[in-house]
C-alpha positions as CSV (number, residue, x, y, z in Angstrom):
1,X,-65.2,-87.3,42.0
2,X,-65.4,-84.0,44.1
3,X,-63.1,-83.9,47.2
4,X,-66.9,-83.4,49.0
5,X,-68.0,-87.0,47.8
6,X,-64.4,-88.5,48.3
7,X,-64.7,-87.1,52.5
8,X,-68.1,-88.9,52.7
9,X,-66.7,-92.3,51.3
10,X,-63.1,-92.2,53.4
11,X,-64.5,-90.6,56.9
12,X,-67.3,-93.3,56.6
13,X,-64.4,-96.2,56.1
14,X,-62.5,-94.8,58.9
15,X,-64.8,-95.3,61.4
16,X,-63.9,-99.0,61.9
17,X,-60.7,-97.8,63.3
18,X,-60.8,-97.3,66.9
19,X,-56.9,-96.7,67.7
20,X,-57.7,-92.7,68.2
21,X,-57.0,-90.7,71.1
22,X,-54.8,-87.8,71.8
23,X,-53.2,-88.7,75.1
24,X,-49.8,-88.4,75.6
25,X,-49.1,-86.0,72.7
26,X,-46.5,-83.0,73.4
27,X,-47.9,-79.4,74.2
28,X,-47.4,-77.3,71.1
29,X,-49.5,-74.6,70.3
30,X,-49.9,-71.3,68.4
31,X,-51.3,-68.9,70.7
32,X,-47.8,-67.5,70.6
33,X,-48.9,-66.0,67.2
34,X,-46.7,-68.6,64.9
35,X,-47.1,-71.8,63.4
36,X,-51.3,-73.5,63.0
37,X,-52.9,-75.4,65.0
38,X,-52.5,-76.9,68.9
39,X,-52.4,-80.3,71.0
40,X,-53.1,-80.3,74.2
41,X,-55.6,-82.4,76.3
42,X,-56.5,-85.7,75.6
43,X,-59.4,-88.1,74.2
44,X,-60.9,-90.2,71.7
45,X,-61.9,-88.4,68.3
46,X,-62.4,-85.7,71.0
47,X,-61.0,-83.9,73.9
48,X,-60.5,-80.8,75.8
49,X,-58.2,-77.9,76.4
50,X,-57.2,-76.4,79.4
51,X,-59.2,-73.4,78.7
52,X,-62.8,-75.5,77.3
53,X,-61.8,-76.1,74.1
54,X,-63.0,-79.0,72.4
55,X,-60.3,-80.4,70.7
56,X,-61.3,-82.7,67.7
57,X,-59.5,-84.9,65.0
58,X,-60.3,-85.4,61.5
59,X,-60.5,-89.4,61.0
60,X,-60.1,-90.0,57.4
61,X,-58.4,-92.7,55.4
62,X,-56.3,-91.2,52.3
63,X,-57.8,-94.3,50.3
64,X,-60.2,-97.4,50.7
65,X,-58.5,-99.1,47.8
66,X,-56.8,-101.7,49.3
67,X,-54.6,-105.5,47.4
68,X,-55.2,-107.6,50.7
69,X,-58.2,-109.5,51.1
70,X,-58.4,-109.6,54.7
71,X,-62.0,-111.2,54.9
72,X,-63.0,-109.2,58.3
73,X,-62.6,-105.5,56.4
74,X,-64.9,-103.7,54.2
75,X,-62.3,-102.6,52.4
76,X,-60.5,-105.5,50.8
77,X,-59.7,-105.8,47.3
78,X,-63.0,-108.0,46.6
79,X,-65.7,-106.2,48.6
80,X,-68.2,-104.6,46.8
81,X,-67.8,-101.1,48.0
82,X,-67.7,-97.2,46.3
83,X,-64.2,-96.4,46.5
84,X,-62.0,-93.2,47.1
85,X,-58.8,-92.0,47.0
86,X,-57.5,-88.5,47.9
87,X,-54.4,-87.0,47.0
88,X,-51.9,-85.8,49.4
89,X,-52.2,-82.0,48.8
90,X,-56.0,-82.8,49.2
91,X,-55.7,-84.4,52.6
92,X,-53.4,-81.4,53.7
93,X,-55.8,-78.7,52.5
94,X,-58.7,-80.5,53.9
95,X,-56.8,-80.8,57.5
96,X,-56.1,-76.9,57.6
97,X,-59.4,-75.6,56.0
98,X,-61.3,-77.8,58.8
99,X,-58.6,-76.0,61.4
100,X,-59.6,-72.4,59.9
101,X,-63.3,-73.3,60.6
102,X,-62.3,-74.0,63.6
103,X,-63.5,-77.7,63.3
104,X,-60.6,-79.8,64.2
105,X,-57.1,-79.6,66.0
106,X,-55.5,-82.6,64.7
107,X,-55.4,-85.4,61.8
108,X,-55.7,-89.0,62.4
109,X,-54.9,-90.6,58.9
110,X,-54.8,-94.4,57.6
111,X,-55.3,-96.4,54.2
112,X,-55.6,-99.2,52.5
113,X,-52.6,-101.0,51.0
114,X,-52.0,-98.9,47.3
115,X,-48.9,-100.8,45.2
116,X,-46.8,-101.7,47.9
117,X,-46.7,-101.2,51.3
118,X,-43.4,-98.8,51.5
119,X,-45.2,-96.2,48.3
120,X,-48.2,-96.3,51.0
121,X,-46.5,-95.6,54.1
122,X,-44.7,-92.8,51.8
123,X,-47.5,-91.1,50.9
124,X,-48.7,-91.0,54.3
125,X,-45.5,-89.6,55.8
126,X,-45.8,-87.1,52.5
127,X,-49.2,-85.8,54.4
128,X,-47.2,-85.4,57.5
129,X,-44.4,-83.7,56.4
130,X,-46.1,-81.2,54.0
131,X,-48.3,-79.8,56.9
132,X,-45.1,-79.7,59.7
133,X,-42.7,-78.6,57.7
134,X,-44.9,-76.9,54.4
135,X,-47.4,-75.5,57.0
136,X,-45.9,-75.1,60.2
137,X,-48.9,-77.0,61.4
138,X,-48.6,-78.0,65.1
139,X,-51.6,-79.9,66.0
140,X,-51.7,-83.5,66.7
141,X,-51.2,-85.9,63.7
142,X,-51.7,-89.6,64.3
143,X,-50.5,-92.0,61.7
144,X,-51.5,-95.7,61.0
145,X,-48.0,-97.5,60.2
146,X,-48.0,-100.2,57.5
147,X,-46.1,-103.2,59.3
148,X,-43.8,-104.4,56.0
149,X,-42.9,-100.7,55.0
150,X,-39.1,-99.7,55.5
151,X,-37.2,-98.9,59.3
152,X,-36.8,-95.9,57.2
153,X,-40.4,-94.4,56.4
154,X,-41.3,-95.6,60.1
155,X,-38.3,-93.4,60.7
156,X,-39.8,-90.2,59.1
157,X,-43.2,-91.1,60.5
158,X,-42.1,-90.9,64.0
159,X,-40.6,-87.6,63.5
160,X,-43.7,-85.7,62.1
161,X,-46.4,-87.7,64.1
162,X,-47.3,-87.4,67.3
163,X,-48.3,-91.0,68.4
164,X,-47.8,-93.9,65.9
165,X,-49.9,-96.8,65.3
166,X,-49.9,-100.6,63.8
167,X,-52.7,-102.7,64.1
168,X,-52.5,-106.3,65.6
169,X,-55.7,-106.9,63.8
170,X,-57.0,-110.6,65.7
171,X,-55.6,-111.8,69.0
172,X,-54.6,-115.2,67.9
173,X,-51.6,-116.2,65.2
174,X,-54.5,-119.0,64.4
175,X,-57.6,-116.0,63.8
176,X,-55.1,-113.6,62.1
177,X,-53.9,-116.6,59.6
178,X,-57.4,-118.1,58.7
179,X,-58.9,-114.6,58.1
180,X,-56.0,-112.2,56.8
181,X,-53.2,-115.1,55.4
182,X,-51.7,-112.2,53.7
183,X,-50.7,-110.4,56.9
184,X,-47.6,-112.0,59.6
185,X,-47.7,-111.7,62.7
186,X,-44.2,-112.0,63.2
187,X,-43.8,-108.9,60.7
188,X,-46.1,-106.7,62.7
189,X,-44.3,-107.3,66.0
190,X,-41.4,-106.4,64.9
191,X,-42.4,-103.2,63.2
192,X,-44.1,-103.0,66.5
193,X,-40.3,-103.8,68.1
194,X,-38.4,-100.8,65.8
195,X,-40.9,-98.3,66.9
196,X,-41.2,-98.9,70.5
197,X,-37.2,-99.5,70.3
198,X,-37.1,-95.8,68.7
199,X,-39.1,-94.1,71.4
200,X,-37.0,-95.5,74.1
201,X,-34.1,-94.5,72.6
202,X,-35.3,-91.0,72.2
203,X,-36.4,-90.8,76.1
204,X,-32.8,-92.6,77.4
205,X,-31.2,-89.4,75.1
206,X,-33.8,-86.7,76.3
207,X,-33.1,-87.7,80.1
208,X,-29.5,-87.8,79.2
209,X,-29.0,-84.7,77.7
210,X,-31.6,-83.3,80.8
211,X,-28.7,-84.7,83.4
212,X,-26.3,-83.0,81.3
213,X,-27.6,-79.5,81.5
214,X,-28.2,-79.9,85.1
215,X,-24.4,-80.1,85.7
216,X,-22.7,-77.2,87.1
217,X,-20.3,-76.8,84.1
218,X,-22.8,-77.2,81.6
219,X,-22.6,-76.5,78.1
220,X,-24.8,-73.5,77.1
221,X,-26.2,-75.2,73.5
222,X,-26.5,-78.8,72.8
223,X,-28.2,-80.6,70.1
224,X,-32.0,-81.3,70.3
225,X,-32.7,-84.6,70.4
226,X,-34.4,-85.5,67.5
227,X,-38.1,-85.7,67.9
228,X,-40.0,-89.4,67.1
229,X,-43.7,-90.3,68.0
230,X,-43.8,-88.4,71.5
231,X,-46.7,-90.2,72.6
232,X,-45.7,-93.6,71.7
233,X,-47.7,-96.2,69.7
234,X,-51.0,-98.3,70.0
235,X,-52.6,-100.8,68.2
236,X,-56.1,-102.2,67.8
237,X,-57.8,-105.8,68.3
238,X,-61.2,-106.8,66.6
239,X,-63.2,-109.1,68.7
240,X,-65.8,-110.9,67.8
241,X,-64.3,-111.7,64.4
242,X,-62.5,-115.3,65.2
243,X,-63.0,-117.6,68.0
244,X,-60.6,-116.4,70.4
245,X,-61.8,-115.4,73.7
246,X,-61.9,-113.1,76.4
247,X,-59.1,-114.7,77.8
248,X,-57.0,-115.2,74.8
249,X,-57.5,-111.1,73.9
250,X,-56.5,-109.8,77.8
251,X,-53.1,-112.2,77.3
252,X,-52.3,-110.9,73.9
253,X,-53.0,-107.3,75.6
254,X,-50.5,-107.9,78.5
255,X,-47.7,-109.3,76.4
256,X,-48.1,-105.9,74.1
257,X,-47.8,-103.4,77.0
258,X,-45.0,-105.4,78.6
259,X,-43.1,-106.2,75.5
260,X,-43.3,-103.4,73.2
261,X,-44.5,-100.6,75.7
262,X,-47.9,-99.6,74.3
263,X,-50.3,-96.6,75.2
264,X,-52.9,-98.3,74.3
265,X,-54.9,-101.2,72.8
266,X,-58.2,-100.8,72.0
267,X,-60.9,-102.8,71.4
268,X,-63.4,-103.0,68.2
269,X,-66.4,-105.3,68.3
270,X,-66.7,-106.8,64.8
271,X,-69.4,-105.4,62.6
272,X,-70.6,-107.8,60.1
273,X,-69.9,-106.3,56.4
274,X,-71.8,-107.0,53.3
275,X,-70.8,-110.3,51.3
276,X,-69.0,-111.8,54.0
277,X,-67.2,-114.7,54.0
278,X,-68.6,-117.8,55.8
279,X,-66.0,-117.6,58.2
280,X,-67.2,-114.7,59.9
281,X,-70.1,-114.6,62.0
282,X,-73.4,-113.6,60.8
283,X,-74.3,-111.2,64.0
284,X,-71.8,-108.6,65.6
285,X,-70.8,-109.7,69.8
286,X,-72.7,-107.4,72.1
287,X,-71.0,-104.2,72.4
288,X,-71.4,-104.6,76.5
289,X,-68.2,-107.5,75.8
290,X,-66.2,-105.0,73.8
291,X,-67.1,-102.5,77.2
292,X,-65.8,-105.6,79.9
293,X,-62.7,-105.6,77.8
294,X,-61.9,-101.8,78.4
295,X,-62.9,-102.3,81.7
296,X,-60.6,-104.9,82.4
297,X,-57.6,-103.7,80.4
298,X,-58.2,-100.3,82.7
299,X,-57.2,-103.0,85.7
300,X,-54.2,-104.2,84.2
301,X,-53.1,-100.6,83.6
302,X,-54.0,-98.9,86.6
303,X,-55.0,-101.5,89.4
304,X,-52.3,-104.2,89.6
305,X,-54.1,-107.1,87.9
306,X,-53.2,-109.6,85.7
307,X,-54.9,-110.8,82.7
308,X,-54.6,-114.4,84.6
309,X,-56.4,-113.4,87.6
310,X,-59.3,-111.0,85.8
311,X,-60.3,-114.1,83.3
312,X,-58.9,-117.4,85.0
313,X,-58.7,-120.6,83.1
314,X,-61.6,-122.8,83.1
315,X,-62.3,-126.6,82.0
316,X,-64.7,-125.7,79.7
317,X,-62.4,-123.3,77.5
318,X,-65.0,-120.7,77.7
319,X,-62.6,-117.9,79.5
320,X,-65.3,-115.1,78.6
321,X,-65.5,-112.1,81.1
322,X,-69.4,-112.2,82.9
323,X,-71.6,-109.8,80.7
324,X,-73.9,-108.6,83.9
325,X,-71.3,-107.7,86.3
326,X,-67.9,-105.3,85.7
327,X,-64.3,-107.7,86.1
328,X,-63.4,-106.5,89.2
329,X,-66.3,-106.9,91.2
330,X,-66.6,-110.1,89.2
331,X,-63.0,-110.7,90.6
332,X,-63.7,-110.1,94.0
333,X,-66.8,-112.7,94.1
334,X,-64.3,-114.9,92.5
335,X,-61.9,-114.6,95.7
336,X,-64.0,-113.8,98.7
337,X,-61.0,-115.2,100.9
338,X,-59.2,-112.2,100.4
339,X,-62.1,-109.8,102.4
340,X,-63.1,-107.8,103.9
341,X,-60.5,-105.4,103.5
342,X,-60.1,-102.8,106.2
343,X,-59.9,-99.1,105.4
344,X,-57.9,-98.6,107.9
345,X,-54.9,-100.6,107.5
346,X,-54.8,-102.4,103.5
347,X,-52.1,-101.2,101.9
348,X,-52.7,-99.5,99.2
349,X,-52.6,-101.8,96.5
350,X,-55.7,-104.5,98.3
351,X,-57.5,-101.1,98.7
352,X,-57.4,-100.7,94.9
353,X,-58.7,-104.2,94.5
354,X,-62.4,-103.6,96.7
355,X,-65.0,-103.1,94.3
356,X,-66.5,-99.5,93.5
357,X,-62.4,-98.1,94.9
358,X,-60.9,-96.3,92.2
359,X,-57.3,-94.2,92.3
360,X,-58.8,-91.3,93.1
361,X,-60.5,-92.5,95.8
362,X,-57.6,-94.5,97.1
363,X,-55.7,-91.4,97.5
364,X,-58.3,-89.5,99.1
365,X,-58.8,-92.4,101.4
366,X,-55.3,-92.7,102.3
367,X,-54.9,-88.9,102.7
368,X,-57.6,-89.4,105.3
369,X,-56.3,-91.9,107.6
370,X,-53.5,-89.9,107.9
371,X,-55.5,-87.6,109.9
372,X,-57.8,-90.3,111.7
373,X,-59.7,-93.2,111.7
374,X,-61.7,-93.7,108.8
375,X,-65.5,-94.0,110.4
376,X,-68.7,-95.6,108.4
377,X,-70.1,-91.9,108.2
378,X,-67.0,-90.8,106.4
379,X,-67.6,-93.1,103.7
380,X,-69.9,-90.4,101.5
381,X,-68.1,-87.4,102.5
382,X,-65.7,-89.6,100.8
383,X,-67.2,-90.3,97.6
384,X,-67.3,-94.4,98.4
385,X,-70.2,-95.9,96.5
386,X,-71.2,-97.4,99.6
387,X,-73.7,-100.4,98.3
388,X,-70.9,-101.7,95.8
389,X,-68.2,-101.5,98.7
390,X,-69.8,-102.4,102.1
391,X,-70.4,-106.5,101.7
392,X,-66.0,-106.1,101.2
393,X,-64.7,-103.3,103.8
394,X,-64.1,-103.4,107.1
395,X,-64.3,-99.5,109.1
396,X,-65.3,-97.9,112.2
397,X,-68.8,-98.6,112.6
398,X,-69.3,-101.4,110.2
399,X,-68.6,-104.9,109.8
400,X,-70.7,-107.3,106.8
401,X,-72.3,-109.7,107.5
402,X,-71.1,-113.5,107.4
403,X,-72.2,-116.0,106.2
404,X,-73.8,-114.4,102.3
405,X,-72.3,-116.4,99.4
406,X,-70.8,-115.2,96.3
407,X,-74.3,-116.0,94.0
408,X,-76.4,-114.3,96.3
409,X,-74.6,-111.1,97.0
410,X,-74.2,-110.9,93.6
411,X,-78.0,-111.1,92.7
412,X,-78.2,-108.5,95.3
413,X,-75.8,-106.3,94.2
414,X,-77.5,-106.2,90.6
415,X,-81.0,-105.8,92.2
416,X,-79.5,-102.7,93.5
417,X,-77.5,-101.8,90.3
418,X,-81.2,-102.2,88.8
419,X,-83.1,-100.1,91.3
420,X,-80.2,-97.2,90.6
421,X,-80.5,-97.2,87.2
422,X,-84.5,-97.1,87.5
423,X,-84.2,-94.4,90.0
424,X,-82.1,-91.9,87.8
425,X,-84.6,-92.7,84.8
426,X,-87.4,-91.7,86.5
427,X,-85.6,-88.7,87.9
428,X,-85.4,-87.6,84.2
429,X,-81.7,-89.1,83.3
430,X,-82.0,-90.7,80.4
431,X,-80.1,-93.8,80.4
432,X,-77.7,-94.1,77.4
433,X,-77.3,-97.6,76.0
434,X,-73.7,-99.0,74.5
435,X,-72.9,-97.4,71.0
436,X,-69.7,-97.5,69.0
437,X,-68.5,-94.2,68.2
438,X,-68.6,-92.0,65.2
439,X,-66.9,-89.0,63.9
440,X,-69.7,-87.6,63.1
């Protein structure tokens, strides 16, 4: 099979992996006339330079083969599939040729389980090394981790890779052992426990040896410390595929970032695969859930929420984000006690919880008052979308009106979310409906 062939089989099997992005990655680059290749910026598949530089990755999986039989993936052992597998000089050669075209600035690379989990994490880490150390290749890299392979290859991983990654897979112990009984969820964690435990140990040494050479009496050379996974680890969830729900995903989410300090989860809505087994559902969720879920892991980040108050318990089980409306104006329906909230005086974490408020915004606001009074005519020259925010602030010059329950402000507040969206179509903006993303 030519290596062309081979690309089109393993960038097509890649795509199901959404655990991507760039962020947090070191600056390195070769403008200085040494070494290949850059990383700065940040993004999924794609992001930019400083200078406008679209920065992409190359997605690829170095084989589809895989022993386990997990029944959500395409590529288990008993799917009926065109398989590939590419040698490790092929992958490197393929990750600078698409550099010299100037096609990519970076290699995200996973597989399927080959032999054993440790000879797959090897080859992997063979990839890495070969194009940092063979190549002097300084773009990103991005390397999926194979939970049961050795502290040792996660070692070397960490100190060629930029970011690191090990995939959860399903929210639940319960999904993850009725669909992929060959994984363990205990193992995963703690492969998920030795890399996070080997970043923090890098940063406590970094801001160590940092206090160090501040002192007066300093010592002229020390050491480097040695590099592992500078921008950390994520991991990815596929929703849709079990039972679990909203709920059960956000609380296996917040665990992950408080426990084992993730950059990022990410979200994949299940896509149903060929011969499936009747365990998995016959149609994939609406992608609009998979959006809610970014949505509301954004407020656990960044806002001050927790995965409690953004999907609250219910008798009936259901614990599903709404569909219509984003979680936290969904959130502030939920708790109308708590406004309206005035501009002039909420601290700033209640600021960040009024609907259509987002960091930015909350600084420029807080910059403001500073100055003055907020007024209601300030509001634009702010940048406040003022028909999501009105019915829930309080400023000079406005006050809402009492007495509007949650249901029908809410069937207001889509009328006008309609009337938007209608408005910008017929200006000539075409309105682009929920997709998952593609490399190419």
């Amino acid at each position: 099979m030519d290596t062309l062939r081979k690309l089109e089989i393993l960038a097509d099997a890649a795509k199901y992996d959404a655990s991507c992005a760039s962020s947090g990655g070191q600056r390195r680059d070769s403008r200085d006339g040494t070494g290949m290749g850059s990383v700065t910026g940040s993004g999924i598949c794609h992001s930019y330079a400083p200078d406008g530089r679209c920065i992409s990755l190359l997605k690829v999986l170095l084989t589809n083969y895989c022993v386990y039989d997990c029944r959500y993936c395409i590529n288990r052992v008993s799917s009926n599939v065109a398989r590939a597998r590419f040698t490790v000089q092929e992958v490197v050669a393929l990750t600078l040729d698409f550099y010299r075209r100037n096609c990519i600035e970076g290699l995200f690379l996973s597989s399927g389980i080959i032999q054993s989990p440790d000879y797959t994490m090897e080859q992997l880490v063979r990839v890495a090394r070969s194009l940092r150390e063979e190549h002097d290749f300084r773009g990103y890299i991005h390397l999926k981790t194979i939970p049961d392979a050795s502290a040792e290859l996660l070692a070397l991983a960490g100190r060629y890779a930029d970011r690191l990654s090990i995939n959860v897979e399903l929210p639940t112990a319960q999904g993850l052992s009725q669909l992929a009984p060959e994984k363990d969820g205990k193992r995963i964690r703690a492969a998920m426990g030795e890399v996070a435990g080997r970043v923090s140990a890098r940063k406590a040494a970094v801001a160590q040896q940092s206090h160090i050479q501040s002192l007066p009496r300093a010592p002229a050379r020390r050491a480097r410390v040695p590099r592992f996974a500078p921008a950390g680890q994520s991991t990815q969830m596929i929703v849709g595929a079990d039972r679990a729900s909203d709920r059960d995903i956000l609380l296996t989410s917040s665990s992950l970032y408080t426990g084992y300090g993730l950059r990022r989860v990410y979200y994949s809505a299940f896509s149903p695969i060929p011969d499936a087994s009747s365990d998995l559902p016959l149609q994939a969720p609406p992608l609009m859930r998979e959006h809610r879920l970014y949505q509301a892991d954004w407020l656990m980040r960044f806002y001050g929420y927790a995965a409690q108050e953004i999907v609250p318990a219910t008798a009936t089980g259901a614990d599903m984000l709404d569909l219509d409306i984003d979680p936290k104006l969904a959130w502030a329906l939920a708790n109308r006690q708590a406004f309206p909230v005035d501009l002039n005086r909420a601290p700033k974490s209640m600021l960040l919880r009024v609907p259509g408020l987002g960091p930015r915004t909350v600084g420029r606001l807080l910059m403001a008052r500073r100055a003055r009074r907020i007024r209601h005519e300030d509001l634009l020259a702010l940048r406040i979308p003022v028909h999501k925010a009105l019915a829930f602030i309080v400023v000079d010059g406005h006050v809402p009106r009492d007495g509007v329950d949650s249901l029908r402000l809410r069937a207001a507040l889509l009328q006008q979310g309609a009337a938007s969206v209608a408005q910008r179509t017929h200006s000539g903006l075409r309105r682009v409906e929920p997709a998952q993303a593609s490399l190419f």
